[in-house]
C-alpha positions as CSV (number, residue, x, y, z in Angstrom):
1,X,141.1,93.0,56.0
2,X,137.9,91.3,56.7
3,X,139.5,90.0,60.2
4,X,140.8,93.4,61.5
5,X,137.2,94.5,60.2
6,X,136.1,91.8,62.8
7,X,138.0,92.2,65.7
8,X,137.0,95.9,65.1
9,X,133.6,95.6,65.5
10,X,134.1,92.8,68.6
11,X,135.4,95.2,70.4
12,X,133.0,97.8,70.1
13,X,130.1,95.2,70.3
14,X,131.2,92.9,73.0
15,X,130.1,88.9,72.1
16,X,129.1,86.5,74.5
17,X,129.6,86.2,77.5
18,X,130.9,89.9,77.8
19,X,127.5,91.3,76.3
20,X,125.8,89.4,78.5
21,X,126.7,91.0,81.5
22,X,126.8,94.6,80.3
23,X,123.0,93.9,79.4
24,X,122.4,92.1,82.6
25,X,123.5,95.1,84.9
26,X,121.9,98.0,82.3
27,X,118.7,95.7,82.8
28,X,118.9,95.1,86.9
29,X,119.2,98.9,87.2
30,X,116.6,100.1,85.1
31,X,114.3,98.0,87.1
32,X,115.6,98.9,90.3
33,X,114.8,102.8,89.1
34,X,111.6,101.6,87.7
35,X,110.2,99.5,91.1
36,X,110.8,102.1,92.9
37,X,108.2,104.3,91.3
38,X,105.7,102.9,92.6
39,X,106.4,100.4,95.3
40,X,106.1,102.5,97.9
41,X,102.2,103.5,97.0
42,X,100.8,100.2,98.5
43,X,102.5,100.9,102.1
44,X,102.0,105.1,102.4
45,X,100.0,104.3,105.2
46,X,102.0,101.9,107.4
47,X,105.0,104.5,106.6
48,X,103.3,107.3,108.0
49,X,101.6,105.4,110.9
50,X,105.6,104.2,111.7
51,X,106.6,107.7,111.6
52,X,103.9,109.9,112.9
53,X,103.3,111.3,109.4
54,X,99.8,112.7,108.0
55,X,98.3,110.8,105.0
56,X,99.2,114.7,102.9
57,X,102.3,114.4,104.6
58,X,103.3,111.1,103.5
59,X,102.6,111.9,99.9
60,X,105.7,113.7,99.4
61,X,107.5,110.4,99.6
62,X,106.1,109.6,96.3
63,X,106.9,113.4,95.3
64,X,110.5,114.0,96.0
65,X,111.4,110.8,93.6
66,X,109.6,111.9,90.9
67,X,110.9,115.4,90.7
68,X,114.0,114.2,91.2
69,X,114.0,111.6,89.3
70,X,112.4,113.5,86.0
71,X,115.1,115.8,86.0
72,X,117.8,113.6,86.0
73,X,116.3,111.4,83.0
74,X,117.4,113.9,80.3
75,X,120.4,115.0,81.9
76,X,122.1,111.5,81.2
77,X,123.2,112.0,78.1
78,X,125.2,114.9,79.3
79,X,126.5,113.6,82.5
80,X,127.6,110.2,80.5
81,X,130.1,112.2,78.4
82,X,131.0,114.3,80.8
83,X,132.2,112.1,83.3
84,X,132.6,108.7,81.2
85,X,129.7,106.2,80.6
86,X,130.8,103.5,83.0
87,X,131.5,106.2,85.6
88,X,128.3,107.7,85.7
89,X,126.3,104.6,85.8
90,X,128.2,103.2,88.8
91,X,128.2,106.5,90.8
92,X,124.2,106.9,89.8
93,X,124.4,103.0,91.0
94,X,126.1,103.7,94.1
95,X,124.3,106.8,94.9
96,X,120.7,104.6,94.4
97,X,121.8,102.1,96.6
98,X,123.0,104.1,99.3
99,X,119.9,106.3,99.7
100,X,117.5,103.4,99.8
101,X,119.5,102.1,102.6
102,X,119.0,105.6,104.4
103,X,115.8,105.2,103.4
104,X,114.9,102.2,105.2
105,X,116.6,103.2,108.2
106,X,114.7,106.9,108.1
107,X,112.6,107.4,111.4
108,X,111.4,110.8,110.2
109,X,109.3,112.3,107.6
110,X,111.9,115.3,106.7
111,X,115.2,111.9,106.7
112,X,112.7,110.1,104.1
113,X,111.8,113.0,101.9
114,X,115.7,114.2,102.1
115,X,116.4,110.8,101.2
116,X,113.6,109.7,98.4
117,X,114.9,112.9,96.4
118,X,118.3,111.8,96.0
119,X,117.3,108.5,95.5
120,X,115.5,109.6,92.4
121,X,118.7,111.9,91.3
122,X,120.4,108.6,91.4
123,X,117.5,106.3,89.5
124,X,117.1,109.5,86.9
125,X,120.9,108.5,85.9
126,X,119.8,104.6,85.6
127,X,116.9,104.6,82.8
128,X,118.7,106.5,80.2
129,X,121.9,105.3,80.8
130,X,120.8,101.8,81.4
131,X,118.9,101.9,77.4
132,X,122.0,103.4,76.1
133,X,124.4,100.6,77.2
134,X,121.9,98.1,75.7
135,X,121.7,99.6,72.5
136,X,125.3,100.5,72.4
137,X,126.1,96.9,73.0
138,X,124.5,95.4,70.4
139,X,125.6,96.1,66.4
140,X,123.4,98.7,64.2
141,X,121.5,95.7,62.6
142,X,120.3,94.4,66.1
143,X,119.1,97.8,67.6
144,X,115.2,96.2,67.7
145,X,116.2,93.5,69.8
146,X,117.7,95.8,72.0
147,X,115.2,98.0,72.5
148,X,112.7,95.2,73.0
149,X,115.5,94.1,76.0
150,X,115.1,97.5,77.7
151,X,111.4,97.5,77.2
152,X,111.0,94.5,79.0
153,X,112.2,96.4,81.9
154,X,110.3,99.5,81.7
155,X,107.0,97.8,81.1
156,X,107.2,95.0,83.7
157,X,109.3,97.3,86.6
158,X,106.0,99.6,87.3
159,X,103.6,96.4,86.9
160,X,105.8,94.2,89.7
161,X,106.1,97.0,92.0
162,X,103.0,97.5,94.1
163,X,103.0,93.4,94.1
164,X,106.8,93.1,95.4
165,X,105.9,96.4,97.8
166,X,102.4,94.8,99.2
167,X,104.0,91.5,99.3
168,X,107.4,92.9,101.6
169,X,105.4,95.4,103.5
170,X,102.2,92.8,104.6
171,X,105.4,89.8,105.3
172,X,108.2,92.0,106.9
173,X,108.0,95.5,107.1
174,X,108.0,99.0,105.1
175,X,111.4,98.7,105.8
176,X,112.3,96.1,103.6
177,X,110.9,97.9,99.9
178,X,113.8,100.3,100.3
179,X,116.2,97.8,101.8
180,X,115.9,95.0,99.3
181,X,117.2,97.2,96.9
182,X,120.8,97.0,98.7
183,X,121.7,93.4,97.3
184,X,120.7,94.2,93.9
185,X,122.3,97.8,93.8
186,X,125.7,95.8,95.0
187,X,125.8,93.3,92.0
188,X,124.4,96.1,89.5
189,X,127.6,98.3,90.3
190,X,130.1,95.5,90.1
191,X,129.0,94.4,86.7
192,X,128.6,97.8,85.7
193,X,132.2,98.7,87.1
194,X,133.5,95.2,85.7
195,X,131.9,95.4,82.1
196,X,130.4,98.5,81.3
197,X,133.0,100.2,78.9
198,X,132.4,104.1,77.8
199,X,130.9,105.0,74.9
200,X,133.2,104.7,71.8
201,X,134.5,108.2,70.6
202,X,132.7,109.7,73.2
203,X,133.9,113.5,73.6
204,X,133.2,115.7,77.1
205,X,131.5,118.8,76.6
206,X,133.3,121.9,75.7
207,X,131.1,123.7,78.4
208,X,128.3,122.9,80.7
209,X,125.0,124.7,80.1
210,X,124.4,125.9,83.2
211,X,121.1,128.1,81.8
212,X,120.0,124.9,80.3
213,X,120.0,123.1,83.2
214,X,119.2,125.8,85.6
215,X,115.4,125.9,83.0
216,X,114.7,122.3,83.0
217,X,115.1,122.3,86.5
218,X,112.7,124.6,87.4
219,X,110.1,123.8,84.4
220,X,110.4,120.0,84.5
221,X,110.0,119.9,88.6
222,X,107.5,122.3,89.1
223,X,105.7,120.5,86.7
224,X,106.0,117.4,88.2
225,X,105.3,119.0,91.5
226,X,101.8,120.0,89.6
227,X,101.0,116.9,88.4
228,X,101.7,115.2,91.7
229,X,100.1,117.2,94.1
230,X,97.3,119.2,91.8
231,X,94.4,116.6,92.8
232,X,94.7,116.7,96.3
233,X,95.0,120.8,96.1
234,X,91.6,120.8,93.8
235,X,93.9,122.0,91.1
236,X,93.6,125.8,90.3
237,X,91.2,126.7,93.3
238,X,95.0,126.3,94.8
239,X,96.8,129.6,94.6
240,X,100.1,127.5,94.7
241,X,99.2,125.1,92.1
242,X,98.2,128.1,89.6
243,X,101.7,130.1,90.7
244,X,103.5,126.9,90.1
245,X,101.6,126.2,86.9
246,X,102.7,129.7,85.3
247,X,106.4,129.0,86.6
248,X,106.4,125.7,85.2
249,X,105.1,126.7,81.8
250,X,108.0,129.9,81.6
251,X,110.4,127.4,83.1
252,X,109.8,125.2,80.0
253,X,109.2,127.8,77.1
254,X,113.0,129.5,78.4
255,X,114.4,125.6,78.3
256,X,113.1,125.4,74.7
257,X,114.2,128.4,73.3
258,X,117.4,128.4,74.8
259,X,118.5,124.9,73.9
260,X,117.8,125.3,70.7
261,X,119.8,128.2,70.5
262,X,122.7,127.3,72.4
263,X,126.0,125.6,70.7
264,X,126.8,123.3,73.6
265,X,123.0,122.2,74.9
266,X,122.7,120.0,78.4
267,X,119.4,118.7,76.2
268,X,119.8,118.5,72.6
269,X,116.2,119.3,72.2
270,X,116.5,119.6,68.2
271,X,116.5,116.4,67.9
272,X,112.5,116.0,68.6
273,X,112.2,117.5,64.6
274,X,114.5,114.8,63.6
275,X,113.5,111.5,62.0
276,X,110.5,109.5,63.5
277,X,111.1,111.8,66.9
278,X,108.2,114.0,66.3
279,X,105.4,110.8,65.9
280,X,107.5,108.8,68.4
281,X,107.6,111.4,71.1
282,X,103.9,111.4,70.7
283,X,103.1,107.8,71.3
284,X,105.8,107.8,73.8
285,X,103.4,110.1,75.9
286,X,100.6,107.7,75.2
287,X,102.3,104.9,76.3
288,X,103.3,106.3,79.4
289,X,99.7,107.2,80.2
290,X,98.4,103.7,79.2
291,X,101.4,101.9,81.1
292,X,101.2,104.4,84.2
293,X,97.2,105.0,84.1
294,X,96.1,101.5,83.9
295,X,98.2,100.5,86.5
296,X,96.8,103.7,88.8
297,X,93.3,103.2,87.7
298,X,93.0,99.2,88.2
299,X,94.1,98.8,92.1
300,X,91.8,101.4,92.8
301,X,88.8,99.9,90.4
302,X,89.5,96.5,92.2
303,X,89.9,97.4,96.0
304,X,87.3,100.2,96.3
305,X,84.5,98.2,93.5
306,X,85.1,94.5,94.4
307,X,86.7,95.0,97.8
308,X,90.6,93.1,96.5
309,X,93.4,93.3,99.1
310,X,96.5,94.9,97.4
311,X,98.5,92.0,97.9
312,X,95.8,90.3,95.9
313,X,95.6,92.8,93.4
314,X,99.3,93.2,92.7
315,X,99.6,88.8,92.6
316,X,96.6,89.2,89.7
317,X,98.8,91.9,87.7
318,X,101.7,89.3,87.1
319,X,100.6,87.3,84.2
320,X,100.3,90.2,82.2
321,X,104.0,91.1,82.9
322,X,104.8,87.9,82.1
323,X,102.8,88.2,79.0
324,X,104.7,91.9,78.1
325,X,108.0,89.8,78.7
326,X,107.1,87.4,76.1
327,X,105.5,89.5,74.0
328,X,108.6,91.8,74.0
329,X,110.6,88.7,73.1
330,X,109.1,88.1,70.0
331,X,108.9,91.7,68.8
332,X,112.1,91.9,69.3
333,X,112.5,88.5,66.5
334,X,110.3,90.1,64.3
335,X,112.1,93.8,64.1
336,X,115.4,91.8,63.3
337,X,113.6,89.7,61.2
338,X,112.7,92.6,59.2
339,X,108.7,92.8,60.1
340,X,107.5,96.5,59.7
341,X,107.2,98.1,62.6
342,X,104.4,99.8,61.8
343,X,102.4,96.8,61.3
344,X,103.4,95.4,64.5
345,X,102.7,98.9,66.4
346,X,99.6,99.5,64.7
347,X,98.6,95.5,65.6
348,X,99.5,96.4,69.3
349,X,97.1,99.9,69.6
350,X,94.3,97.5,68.5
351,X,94.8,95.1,71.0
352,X,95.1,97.8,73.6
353,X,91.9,98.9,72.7
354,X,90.4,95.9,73.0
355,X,91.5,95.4,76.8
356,X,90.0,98.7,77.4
357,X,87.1,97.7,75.6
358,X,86.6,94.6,77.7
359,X,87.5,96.6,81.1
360,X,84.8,99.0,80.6
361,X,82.3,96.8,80.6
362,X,82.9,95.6,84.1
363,X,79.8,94.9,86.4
364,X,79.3,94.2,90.0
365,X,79.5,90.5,89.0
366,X,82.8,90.8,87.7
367,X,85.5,88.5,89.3
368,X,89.2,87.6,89.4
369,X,88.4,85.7,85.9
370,X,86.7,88.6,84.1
371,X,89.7,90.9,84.1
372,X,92.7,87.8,83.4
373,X,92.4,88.0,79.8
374,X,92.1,91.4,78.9
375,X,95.2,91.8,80.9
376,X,96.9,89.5,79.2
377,X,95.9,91.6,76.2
378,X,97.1,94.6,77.6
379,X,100.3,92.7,78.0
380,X,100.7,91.8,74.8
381,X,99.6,95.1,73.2
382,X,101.5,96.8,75.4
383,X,104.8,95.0,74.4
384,X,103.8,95.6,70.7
385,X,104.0,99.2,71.0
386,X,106.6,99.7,73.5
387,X,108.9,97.8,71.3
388,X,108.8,99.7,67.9
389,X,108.1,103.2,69.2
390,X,111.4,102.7,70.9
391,X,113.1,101.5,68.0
392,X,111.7,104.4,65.9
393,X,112.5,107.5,68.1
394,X,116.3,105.8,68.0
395,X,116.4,105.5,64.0
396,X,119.5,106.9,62.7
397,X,120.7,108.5,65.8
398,X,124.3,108.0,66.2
399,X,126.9,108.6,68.7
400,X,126.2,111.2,71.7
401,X,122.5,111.9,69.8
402,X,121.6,108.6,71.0
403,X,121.8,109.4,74.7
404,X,120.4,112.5,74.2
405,X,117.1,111.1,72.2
406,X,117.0,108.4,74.8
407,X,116.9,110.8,77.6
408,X,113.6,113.2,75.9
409,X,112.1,109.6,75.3
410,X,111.8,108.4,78.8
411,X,111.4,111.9,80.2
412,X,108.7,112.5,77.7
413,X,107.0,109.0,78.7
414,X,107.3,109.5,82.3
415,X,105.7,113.0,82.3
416,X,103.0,111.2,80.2
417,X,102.2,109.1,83.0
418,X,102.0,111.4,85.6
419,X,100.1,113.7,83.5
420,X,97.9,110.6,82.3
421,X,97.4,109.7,86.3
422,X,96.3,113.1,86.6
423,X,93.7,113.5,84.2
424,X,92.4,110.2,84.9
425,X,91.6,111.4,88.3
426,X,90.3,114.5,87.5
427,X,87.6,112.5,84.4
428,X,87.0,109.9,87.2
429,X,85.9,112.3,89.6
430,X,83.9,114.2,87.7
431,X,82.1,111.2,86.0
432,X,81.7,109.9,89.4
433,X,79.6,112.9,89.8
434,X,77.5,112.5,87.0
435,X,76.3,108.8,87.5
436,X,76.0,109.6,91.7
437,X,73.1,112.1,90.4
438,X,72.2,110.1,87.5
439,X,71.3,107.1,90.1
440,X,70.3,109.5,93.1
441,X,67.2,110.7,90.9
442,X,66.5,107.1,90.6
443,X,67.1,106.2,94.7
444,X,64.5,107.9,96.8
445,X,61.9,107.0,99.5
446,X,58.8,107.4,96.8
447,X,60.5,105.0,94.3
448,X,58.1,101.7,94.4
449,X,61.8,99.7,94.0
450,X,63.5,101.3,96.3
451,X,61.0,101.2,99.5
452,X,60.9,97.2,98.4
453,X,64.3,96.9,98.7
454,X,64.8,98.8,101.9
455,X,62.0,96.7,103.0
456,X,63.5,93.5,101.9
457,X,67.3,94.7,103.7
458,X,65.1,95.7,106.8
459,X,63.3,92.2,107.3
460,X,67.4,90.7,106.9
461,X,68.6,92.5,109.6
462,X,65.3,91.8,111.6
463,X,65.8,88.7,111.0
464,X,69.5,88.9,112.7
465,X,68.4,90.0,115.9
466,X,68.4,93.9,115.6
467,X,66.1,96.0,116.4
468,X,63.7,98.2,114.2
469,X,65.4,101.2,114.2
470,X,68.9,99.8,114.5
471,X,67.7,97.7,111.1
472,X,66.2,100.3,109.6
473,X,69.2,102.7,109.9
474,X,71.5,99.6,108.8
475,X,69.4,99.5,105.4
476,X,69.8,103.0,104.5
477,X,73.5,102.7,105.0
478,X,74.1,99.6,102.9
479,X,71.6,101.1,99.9
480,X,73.5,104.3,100.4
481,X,76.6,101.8,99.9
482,X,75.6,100.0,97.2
483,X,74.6,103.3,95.4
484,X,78.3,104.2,95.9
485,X,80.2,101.1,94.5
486,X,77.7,101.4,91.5
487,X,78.8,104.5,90.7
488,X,82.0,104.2,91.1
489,X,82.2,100.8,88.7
490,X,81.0,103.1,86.0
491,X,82.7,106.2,86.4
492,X,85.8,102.8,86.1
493,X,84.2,101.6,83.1
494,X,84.2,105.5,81.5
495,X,88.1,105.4,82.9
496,X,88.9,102.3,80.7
497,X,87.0,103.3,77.6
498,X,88.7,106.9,77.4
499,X,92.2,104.9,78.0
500,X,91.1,103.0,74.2
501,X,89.8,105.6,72.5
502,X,92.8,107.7,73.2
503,X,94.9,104.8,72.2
504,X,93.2,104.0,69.4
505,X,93.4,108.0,68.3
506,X,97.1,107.0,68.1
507,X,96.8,104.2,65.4
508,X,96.8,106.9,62.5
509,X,99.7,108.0,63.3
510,X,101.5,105.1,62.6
511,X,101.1,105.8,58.8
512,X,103.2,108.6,59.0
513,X,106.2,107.2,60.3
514,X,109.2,106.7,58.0
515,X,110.4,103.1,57.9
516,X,113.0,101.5,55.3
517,X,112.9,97.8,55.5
518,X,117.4,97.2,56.2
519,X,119.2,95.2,54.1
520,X,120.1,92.3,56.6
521,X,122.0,90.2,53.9
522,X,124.4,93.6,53.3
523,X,125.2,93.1,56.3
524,X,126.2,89.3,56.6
525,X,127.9,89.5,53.4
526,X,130.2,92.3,55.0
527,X,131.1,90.7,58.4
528,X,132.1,87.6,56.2
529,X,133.9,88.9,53.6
């Protein structure tokens, strides 16, 4: 009895060799879908330069993915059972792969667009799927360690991908962040093909929710579209932005009601009321601002403040993915172990604070060394929370409902970060605001201070060889300069510390989540009986 009981459960948990390879090609793909969010931000402008694009133009090529791409997230679930688990992930595989090569050979703005969007239909398929076969190949007892695999990719595939896109565009071309993708895509569909198996008593729909689908589409992109575009539109002076807004918000209330309503839903939407889903969905939007903000925020802190290059600033950002690896790592030991998640997540807010903390103290002094160890904080904090808010939204989810609950999840997180990059710009511009006047009423011609310094910048550029007026009009600019980095460091600095409080609002929520310590030692007993 106890070996039948054992070959059982090697064959829905593949061992080895076998397990290593399902995870390997779940892992590949999730960061190919992940990289690909935002490696293309560092080259927008030698893309549109290539092909006679505007720089409002251009920004669509970030767009199209990300609407695409959003809707497809919780879709997965649905598409998995209905056309088999292995087949899905190949074809969303295949169909990646094959639009980032059209991609890289586009020579239009209208071929990239066409092309971005389906690359993101494609990716959409990856992330969900890609969690699902990593949790699905690892026993009940094991789930933390692998949802602390899969957050390794989510958490270090944004972080690399301005670095890999800066480093490929400045060394080769723009080409090459969309064609790079071709090996990888190649090897992630063989394994897939090769070991991915379908999920075990998987059952196709009875009916496809067209309505569903039809709802999410048009509430889930044209919020998207909203989120994306709204800053450079000045929000709801845009008529566009405020018709799209309304749609959007319809769209979404319609998706609600009717999926939790329906018998067969595309998006099993009851499920956010079940377990830990209603706290985790929560933190998941957190994290997606913190992961997604940060990463917006400190390029543009670095390059426009302390004049980085973006090749420089992406090579800075890679100990701290190295340090969410590892920190993932042993989150992952200390779920299995048994260590209450909450501890650990609670432990992780903290530390997350605490980068933000440091980071919005910055000064005009601050260098390469300042920021290194609060990112390697936000590393680690990072992994600490990513690691058991995954594991909690997944609690006692079984069979098709884990698909489903893993699709909201990273659709939830991924509107968080775009909604996160949103609002960050809009409190960053208007803080900006406030310290340019706060300064300006100290920076005027009267001012004792400021007719010695503009003396002091005037006798420099004297000095050099200019003339009176040509100094004189050369002072002005750089005071008017310096003015303008200042109060942009602190508008940063206000950035950072609104990034900890609101991650530190989170830490009392991790008293309400339900956690039973599992009996591991059931368990051994069992497979050894």
């Amino acid at each position: 009895m106890a070996k039948v009981e054992t070959a059982e459960r090697e064959a829905e948990y593949p061992p080895g060799l076998a397990r290593g390879m399902v995870v390997f090609a779940a892992i590949i793909a999730a960061m190919l879908q992940l990289i690909d969010i935002s490696i293309v931000n560092v080259s927008l402008r030698e893309i549109a330069g290539s092909i006679g694009a505007t720089t409002v133009e251009i920004a669509w090529v970030v767009t199209a993915y990300a609407v695409s791409n959003v809707i497809m997230i919780p879709l997965a679930g649905m598409f998995s059972d209905l056309f088999g688990r292995r087949n899905y992930f190949t074809i969303s595989i295949i169909i990646f792969t094959v639009a980032s090569a059209l991609c890289g050979m586009s020579h239009s703005l209208n071929e990239i667009i066409l092309w971005r969007f389906v690359q993101g239909l494609g990716g959409g398929g990856l992330l969900t799927s890609a969690q699902t076969i990593i949790v699905g190949a690892y026993p009940p007892e094991k789930i933390s360690m692998a949802n602390a695999i899969f957050g390794m990719g989510v958490m270090i595939g944004p972080t690399i991908g301005p670095t890999l896109g800066g480093w490929l565009t400045e060394s080769f071309s723009w080409h090459w962040i969309f064609l790079v993708n071709i090996p990888v895509g190649l090897l992630a569909g063989f394994l897939s093909w090769n070991y991915v198996h379908d999920r075990p008593g998987a059952v196709k729909p009875k009916k496809i929710d067209y309505w569903g689908i039809a709802f999410l589409v048009i509430g889930v992109s044209t919020l998207q579209y909203v989120l994306e575009e709204g800053a450079k539109d000045d929000w709801f002076s845009s008529s566009l932005i405020v018709v799209l807004s309304i749609i959007s918000a319809l769209g979404l209330v319609l998706f609600v009601w009717w999926e939790w309503n329906t018998a067969h839903p595309a998006v099993n939407v009851r499920l956010v009321m079940e377990g830990n889903m209603p706290i985790g969905t929560i933190l998941n939007a957190i994290l997606g601002l913190v992961l997604m903000g940060t990463v917006f925020v400190f390029p543009l802190f670095v390059q426009i403040g302390l004049g980085w290059t973006p090749l420089m600033t992406g090579m800075f950002m890679i100990p701290g993915a190295i340090a969410t690896g590892v920190s993932m790592g042993l989150v992952g030991r200390w779920l299995g172990k048994g260590v209450d998640p909450r501890l650990i997540m609670g432990s992780g807010i903290v530390i997350v604070f605490v980068f933000a903390y440091l980071m919005g103290r910055s000064s005009p002094g601050s260098s390469e060394g300042s920021f290194f160890w609060p990112f390697i904080l936000r590393g680690v904090g990072m992994g600490m929370m990513m690691g058991p808010i995954l594991t909690i939204c997944l609690q006692g989810m079984k069979g098709a409902d884990i698909g489903q609950a893993a699709g909201i999840t990273n659709m939830v997180r991924q509107i968080g970060g775009a909604a996160g990059i949103a609002g960050l710009n809009i409190f960053l511009t208007d803080r900006g605001a406030v310290h340019n006047n706060a300064l300006l009423s100290n920076v005027n011609i009267y001012d004792p201070a400021t007719q010695d310094r503009l003396a002091g910048l005037t006798h420099n550029f004297l000095g050099s060889g200019y003339s009176m007026d040509q100094a004189q009009a050369m002072a002005y600019r750089l005071l008017d300069l310096t003015v303008w980095k200042q109060y942009n460091l602190i508008a940063y600095n206000d950035v950072f510390l609104l990034v900890g409080v609101l991650t530190l609002a989170c830490l009392p929520l991790v008293f309400f989540v339900k956690y039973k310590k599992p009996k591991v030692g059931v368990k051994v007993v069992m497979a050894h009986e």
